[in-house]
N, CA, C and O atoms as CSV, one atom per row, in Angstrom:
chain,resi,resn,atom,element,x,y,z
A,1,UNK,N,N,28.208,60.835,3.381
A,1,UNK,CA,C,28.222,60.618,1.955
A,1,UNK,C,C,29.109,61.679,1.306
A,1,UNK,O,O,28.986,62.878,1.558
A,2,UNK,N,N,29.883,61.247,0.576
A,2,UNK,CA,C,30.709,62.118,-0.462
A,2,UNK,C,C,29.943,62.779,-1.481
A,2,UNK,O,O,28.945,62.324,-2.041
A,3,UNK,N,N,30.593,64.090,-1.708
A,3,UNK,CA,C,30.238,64.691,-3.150
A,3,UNK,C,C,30.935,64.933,-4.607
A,3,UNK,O,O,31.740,65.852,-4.455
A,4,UNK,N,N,30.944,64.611,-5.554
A,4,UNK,CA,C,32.159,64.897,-6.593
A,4,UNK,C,C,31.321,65.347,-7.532
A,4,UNK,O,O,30.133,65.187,-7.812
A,5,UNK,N,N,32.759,66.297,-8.191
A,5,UNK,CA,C,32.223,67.173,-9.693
A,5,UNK,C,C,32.768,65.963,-10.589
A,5,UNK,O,O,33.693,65.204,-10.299
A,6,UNK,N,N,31.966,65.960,-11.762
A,6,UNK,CA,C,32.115,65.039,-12.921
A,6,UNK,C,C,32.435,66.548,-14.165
A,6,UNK,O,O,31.737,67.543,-14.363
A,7,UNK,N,N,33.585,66.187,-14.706
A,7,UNK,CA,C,34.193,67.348,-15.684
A,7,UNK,C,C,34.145,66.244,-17.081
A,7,UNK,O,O,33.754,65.080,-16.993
A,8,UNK,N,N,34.629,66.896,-18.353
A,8,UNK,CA,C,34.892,65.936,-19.337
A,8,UNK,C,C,35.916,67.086,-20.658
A,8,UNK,O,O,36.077,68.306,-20.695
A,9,UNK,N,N,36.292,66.231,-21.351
A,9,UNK,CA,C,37.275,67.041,-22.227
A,9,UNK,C,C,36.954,66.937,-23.392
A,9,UNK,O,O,37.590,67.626,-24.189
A,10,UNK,N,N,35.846,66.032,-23.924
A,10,UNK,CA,C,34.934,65.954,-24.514
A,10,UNK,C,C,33.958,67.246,-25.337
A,10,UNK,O,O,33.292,68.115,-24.775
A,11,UNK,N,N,34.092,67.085,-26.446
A,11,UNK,CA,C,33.056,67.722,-27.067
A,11,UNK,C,C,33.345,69.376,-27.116
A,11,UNK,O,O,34.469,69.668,-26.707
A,12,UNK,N,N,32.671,70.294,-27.467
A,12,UNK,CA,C,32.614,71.493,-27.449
A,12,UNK,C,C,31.850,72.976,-27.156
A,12,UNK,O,O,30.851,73.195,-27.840
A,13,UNK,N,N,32.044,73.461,-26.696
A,13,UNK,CA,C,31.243,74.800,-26.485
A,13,UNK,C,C,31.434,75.794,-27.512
A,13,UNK,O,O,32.248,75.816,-28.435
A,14,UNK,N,N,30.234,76.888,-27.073
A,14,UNK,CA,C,30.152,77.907,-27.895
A,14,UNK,C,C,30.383,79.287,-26.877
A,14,UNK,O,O,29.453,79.603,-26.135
A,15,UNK,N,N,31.510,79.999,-26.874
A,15,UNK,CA,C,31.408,81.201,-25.872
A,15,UNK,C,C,30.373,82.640,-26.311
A,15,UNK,O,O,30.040,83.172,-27.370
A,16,UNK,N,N,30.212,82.790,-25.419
A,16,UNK,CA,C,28.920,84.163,-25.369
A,16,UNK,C,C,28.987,84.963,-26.153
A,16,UNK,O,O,27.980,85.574,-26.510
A,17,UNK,N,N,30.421,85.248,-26.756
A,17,UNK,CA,C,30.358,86.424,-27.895
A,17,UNK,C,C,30.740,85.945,-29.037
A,17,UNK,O,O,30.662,86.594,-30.081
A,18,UNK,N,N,31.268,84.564,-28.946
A,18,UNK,CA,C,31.519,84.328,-30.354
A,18,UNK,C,C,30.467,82.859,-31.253
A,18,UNK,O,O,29.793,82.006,-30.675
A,19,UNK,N,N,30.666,83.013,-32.717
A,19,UNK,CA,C,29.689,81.502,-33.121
A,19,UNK,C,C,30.367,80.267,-33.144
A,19,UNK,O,O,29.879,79.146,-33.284
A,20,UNK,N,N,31.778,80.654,-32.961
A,20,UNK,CA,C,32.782,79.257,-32.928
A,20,UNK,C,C,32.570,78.589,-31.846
A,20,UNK,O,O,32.067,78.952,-30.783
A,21,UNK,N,N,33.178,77.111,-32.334
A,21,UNK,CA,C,33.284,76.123,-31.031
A,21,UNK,C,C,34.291,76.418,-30.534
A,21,UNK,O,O,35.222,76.779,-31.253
A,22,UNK,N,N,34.438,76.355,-29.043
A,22,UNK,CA,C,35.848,76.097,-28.345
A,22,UNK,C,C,35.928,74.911,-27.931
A,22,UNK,O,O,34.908,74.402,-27.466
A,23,UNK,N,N,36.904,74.306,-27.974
A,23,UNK,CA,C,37.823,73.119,-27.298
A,23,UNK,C,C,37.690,73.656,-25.858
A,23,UNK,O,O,37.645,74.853,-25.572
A,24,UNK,N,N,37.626,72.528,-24.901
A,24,UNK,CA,C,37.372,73.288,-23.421
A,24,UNK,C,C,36.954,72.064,-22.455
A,24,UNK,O,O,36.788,70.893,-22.796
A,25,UNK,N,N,36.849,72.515,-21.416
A,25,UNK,CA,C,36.409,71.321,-20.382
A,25,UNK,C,C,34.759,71.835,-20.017
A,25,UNK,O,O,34.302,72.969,-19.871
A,26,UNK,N,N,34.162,70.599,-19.947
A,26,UNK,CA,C,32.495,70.960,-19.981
A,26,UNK,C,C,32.180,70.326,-18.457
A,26,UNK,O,O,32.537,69.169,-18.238
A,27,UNK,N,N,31.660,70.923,-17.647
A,27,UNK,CA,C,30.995,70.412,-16.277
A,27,UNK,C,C,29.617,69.125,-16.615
A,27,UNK,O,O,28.453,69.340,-16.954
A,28,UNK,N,N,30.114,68.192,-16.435
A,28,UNK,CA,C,28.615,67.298,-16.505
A,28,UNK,C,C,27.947,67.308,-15.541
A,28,UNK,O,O,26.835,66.844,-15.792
A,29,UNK,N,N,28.106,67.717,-14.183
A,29,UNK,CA,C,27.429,67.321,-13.094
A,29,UNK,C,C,27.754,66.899,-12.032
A,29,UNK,O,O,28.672,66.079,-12.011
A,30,UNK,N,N,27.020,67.373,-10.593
A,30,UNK,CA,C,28.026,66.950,-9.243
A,30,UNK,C,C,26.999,65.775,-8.921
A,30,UNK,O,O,25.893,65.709,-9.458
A,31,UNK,N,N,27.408,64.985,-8.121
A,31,UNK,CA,C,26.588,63.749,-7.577
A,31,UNK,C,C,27.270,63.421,-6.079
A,31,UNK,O,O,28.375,63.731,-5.634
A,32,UNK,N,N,26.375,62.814,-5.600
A,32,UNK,CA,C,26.709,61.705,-3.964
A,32,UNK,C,C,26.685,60.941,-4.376
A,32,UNK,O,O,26.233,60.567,-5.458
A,33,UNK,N,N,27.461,60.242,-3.158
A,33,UNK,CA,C,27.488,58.640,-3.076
A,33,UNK,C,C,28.749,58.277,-2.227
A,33,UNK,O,O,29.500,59.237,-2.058
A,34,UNK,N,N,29.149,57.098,-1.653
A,34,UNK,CA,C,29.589,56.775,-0.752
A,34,UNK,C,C,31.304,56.302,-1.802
A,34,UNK,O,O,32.366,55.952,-1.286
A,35,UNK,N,N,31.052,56.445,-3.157
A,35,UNK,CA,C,32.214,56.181,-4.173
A,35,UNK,C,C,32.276,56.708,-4.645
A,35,UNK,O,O,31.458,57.629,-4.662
A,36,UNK,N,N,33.455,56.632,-5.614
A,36,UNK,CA,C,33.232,57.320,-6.864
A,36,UNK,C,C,32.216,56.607,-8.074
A,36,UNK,O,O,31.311,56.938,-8.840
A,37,UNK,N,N,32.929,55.534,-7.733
A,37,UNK,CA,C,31.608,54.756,-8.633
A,37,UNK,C,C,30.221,54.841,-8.577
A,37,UNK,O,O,29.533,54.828,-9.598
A,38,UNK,N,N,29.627,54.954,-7.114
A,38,UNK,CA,C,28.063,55.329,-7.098
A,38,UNK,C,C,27.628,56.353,-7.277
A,38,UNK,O,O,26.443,56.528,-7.562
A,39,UNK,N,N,28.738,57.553,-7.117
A,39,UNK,CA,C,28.347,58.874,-7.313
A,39,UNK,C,C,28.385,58.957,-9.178
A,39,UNK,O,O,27.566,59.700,-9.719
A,40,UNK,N,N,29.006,58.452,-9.723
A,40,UNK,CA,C,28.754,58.277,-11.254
A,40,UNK,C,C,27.694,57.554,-11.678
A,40,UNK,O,O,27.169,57.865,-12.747
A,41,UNK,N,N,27.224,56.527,-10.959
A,41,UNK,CA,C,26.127,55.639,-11.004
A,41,UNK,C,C,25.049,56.814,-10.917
A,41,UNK,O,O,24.190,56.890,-11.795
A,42,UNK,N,N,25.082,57.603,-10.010
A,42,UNK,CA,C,23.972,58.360,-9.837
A,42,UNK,C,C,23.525,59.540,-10.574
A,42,UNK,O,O,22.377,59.882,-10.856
A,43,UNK,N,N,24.948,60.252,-10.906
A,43,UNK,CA,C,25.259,61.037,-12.134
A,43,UNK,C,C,24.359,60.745,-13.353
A,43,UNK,O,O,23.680,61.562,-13.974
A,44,UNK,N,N,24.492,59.373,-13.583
A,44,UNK,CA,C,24.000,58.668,-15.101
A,44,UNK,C,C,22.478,58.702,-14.728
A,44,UNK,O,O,21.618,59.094,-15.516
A,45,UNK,N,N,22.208,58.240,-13.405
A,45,UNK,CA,C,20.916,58.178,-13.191
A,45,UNK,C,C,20.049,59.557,-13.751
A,45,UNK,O,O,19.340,59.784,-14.732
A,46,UNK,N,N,20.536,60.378,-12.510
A,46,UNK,CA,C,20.180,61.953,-12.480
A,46,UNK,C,C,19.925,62.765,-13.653
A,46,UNK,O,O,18.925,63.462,-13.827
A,47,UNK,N,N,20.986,62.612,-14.513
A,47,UNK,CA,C,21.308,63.346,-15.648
A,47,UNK,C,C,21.125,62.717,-17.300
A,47,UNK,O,O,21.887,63.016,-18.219
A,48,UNK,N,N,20.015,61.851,-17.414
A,48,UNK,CA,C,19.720,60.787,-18.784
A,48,UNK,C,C,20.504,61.224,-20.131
A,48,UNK,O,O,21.116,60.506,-20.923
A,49,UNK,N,N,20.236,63.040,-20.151
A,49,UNK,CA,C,20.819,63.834,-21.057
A,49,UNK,C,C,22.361,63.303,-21.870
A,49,UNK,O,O,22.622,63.309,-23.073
A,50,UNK,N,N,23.161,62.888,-20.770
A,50,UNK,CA,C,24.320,62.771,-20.772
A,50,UNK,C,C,24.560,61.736,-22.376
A,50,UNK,O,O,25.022,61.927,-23.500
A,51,UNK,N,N,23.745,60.294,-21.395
A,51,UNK,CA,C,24.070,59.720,-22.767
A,51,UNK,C,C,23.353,59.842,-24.045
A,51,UNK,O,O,23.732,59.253,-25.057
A,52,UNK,N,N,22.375,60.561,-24.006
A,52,UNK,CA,C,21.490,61.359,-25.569
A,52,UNK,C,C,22.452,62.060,-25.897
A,52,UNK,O,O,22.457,62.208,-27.119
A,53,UNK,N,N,23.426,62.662,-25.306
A,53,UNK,CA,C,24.572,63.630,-26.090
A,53,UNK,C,C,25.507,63.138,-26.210
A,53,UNK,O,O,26.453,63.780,-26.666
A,54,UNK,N,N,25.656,61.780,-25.854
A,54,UNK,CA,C,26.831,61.306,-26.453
A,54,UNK,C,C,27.914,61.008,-25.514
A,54,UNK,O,O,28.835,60.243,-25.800
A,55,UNK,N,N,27.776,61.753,-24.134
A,55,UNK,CA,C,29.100,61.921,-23.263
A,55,UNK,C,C,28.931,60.143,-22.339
A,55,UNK,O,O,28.066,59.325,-22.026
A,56,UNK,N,N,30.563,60.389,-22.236
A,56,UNK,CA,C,30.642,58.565,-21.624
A,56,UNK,C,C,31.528,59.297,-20.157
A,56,UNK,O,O,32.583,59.896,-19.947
A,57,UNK,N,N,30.136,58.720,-19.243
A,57,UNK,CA,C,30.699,58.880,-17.809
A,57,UNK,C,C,31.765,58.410,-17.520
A,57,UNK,O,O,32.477,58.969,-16.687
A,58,UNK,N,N,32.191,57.095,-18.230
A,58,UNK,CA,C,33.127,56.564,-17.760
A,58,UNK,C,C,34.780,57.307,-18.162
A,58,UNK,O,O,35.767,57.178,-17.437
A,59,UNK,N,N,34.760,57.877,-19.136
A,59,UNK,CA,C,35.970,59.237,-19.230
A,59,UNK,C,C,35.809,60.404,-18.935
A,59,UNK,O,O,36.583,61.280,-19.318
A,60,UNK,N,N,34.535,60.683,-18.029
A,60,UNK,CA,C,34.489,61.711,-17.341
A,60,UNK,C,C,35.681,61.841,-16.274
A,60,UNK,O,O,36.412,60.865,-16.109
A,61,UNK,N,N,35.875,62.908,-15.615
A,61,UNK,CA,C,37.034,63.628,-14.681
A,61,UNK,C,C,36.220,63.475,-13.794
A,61,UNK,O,O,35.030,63.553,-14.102
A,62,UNK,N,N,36.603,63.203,-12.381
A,62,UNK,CA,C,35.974,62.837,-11.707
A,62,UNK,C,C,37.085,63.461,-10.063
A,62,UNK,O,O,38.043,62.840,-9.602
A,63,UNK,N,N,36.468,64.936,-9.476
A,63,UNK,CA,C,37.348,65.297,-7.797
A,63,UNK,C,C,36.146,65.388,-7.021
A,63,UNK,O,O,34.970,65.649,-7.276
A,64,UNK,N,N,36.730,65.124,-6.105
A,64,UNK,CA,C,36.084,64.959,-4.491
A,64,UNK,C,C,36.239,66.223,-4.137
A,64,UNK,O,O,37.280,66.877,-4.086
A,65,UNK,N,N,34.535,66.714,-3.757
A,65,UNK,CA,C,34.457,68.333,-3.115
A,65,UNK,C,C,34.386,68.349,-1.885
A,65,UNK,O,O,33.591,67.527,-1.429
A,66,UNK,N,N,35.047,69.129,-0.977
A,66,UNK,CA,C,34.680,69.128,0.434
A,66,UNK,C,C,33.835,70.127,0.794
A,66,UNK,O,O,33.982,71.347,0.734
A,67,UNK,N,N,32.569,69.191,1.330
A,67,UNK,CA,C,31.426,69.611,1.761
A,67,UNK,C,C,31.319,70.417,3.124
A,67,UNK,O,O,32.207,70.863,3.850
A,68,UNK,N,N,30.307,70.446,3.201
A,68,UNK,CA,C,30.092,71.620,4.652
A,68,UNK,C,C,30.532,70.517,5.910
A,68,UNK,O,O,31.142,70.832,6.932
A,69,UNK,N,N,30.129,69.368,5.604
A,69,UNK,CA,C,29.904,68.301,6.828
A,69,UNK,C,C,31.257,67.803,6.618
A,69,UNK,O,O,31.674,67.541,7.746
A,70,UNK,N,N,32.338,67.484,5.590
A,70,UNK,CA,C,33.776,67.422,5.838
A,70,UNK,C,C,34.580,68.470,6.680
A,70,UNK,O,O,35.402,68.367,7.590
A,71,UNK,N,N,33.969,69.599,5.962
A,71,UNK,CA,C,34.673,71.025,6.750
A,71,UNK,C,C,34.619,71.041,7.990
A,71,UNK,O,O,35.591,70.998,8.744
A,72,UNK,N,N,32.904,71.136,8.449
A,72,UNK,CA,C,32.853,70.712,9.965
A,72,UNK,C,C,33.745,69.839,10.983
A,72,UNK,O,O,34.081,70.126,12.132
A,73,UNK,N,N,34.001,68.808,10.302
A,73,UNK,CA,C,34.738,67.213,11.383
A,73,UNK,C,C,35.712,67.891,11.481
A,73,UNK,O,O,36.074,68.201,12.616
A,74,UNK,N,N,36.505,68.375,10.267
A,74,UNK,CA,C,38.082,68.974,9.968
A,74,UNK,C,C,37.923,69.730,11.480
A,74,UNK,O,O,38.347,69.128,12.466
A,75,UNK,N,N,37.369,70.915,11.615
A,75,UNK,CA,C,37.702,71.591,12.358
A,75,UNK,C,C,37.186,71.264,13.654
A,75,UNK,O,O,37.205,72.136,14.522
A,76,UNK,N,N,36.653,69.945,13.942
A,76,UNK,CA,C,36.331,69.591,15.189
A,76,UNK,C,C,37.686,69.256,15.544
A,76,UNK,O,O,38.327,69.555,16.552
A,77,UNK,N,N,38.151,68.265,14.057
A,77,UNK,CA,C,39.080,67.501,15.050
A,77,UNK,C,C,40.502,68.702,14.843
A,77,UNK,O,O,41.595,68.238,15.168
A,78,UNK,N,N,40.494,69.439,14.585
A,78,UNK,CA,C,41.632,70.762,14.660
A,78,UNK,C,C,41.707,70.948,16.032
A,78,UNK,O,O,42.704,70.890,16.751
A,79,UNK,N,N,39.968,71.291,16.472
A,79,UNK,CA,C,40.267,72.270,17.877
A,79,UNK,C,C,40.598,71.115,19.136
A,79,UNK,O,O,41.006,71.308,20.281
A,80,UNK,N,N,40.291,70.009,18.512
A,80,UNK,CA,C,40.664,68.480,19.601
A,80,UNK,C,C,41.829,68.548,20.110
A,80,UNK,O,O,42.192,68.521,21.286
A,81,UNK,N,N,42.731,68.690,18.582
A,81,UNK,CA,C,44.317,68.390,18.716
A,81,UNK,C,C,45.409,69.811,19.108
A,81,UNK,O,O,46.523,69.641,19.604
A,82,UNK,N,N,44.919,70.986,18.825
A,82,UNK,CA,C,45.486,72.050,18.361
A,82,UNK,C,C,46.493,72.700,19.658
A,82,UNK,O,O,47.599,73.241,19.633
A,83,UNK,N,N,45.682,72.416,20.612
A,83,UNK,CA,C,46.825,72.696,21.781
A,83,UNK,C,C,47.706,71.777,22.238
A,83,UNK,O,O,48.891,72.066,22.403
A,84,UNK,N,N,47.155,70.439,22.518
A,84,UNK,CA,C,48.387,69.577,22.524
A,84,UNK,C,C,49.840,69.650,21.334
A,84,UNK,O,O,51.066,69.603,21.437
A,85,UNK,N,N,49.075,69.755,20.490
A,85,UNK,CA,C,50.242,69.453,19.285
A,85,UNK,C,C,51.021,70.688,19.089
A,85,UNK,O,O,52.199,70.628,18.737
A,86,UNK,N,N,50.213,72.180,19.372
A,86,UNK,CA,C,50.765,73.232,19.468
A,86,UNK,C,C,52.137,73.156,20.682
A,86,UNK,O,O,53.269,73.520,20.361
A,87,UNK,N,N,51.889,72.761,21.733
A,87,UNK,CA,C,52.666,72.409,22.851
A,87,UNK,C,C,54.010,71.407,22.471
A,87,UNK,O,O,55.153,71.866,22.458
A,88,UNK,N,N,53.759,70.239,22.219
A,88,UNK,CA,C,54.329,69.639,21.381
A,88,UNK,C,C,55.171,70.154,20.293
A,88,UNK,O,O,56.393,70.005,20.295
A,89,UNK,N,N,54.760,70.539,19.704
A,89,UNK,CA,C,55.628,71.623,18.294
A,89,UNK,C,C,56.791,72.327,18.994
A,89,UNK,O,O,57.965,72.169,18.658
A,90,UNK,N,N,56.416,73.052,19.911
A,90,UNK,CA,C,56.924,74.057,20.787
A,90,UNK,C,C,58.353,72.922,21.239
A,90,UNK,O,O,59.498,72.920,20.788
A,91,UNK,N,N,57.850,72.222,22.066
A,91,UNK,CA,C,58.614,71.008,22.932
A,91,UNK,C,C,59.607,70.686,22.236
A,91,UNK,O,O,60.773,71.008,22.464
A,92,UNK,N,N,59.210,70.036,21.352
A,92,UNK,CA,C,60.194,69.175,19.980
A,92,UNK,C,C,61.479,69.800,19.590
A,92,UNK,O,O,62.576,69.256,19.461
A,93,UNK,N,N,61.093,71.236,19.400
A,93,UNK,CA,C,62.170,72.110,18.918
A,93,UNK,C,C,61.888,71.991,17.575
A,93,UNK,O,O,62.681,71.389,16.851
A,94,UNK,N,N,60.341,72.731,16.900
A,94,UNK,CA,C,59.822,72.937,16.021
A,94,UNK,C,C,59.966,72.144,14.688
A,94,UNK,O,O,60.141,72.710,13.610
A,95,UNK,N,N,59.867,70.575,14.862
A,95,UNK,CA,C,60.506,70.122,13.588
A,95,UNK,C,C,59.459,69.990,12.464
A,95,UNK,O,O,58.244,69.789,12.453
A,96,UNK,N,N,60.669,70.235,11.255
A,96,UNK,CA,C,59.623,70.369,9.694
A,96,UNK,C,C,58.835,69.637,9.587
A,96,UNK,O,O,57.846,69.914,8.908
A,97,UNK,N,N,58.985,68.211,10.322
A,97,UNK,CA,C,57.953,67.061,9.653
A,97,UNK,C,C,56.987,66.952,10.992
A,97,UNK,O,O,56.613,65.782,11.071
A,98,UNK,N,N,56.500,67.672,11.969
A,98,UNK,CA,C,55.424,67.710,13.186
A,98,UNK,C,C,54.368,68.254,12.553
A,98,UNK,O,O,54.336,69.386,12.070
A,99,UNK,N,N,53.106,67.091,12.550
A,99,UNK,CA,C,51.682,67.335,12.711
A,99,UNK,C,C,51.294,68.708,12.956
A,99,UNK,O,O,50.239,68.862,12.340
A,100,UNK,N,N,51.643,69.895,13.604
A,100,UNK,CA,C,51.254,70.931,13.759
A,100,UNK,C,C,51.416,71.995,12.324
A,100,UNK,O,O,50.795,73.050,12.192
A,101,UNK,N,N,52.045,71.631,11.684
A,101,UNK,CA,C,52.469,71.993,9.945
A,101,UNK,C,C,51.144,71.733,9.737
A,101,UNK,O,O,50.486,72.772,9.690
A,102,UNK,N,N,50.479,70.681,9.590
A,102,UNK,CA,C,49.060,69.794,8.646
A,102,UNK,C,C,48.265,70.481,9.664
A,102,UNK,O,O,47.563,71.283,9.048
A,103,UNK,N,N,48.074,70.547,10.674
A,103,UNK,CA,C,47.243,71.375,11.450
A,103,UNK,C,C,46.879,72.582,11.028
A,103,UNK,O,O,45.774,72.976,10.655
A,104,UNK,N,N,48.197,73.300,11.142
A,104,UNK,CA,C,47.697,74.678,10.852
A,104,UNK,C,C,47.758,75.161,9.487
A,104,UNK,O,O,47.755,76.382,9.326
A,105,UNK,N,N,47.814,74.361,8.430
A,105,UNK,CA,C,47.677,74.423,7.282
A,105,UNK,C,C,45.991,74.199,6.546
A,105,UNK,O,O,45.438,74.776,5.610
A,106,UNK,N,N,45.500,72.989,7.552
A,106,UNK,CA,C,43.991,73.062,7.748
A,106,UNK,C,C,43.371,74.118,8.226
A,106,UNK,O,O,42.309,74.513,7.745
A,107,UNK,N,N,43.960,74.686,9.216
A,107,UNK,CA,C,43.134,75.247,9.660
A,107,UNK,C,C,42.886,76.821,9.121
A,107,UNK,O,O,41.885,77.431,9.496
A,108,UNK,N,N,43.691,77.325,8.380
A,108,UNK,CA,C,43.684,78.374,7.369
A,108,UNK,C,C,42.490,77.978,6.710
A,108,UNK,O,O,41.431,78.605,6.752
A,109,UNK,N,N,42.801,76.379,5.789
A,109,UNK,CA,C,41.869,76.038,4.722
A,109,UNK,C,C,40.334,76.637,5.343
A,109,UNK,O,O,39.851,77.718,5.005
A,110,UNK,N,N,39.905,75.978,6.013
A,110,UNK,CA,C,38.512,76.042,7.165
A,110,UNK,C,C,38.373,77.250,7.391
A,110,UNK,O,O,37.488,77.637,8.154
């Protein structure tokens, strides 16, 4: 199951030291779900607040977080590929566009 943050541009805050509103981006809430759509479905569920204040999920901002259990696969399938393709890389005569670029660019990420 996927996880996503729901953001919005919507509406206004008040910062800690001052009484003014700021213009700003407001966090509505992270949710699962196998979409984006169900994870907003669930959002609305979860969070009733939302529409008592007015905010419309449906112009909410909506990114995909990578979870512990994405991170994990990533680096399964890193250490799967990492010597072949390392070898390979080598072989080729190091070219810009070889899989071992996206490899080891993941594998920093991780």
């Amino acid at each position: 199951m996927n996880e996503y943050i729901f953001y919005t541009c919507e509406g206004y805050t008040y910062p800690p030291k001052m009484d003014e509103e700021v213009e700003n981006c407001q966090v509505l809430g992270c949710a699962k779900g196998n979409s984006v759509k169900e994870a907003k479905n669930n959002l609305e569920k979860q969070n009733k607040w939302l529409k008592e204040c007015g905010f419309d999920a449906e112009e909410a901002i909506c990114r995909q977080l990578l979870t512990n259990e994405n991170k994990h696969d990533i680096k399964i399938l890193i250490e799967y590929l990492w010597k072949d393709e390392q070898r390979r890389f080598r072989e080729s005569g190091k070219p810009d566009n070889h899989i071992y670029h996206v490899l080891t660019r993941l594998k920093k990420m991780i």
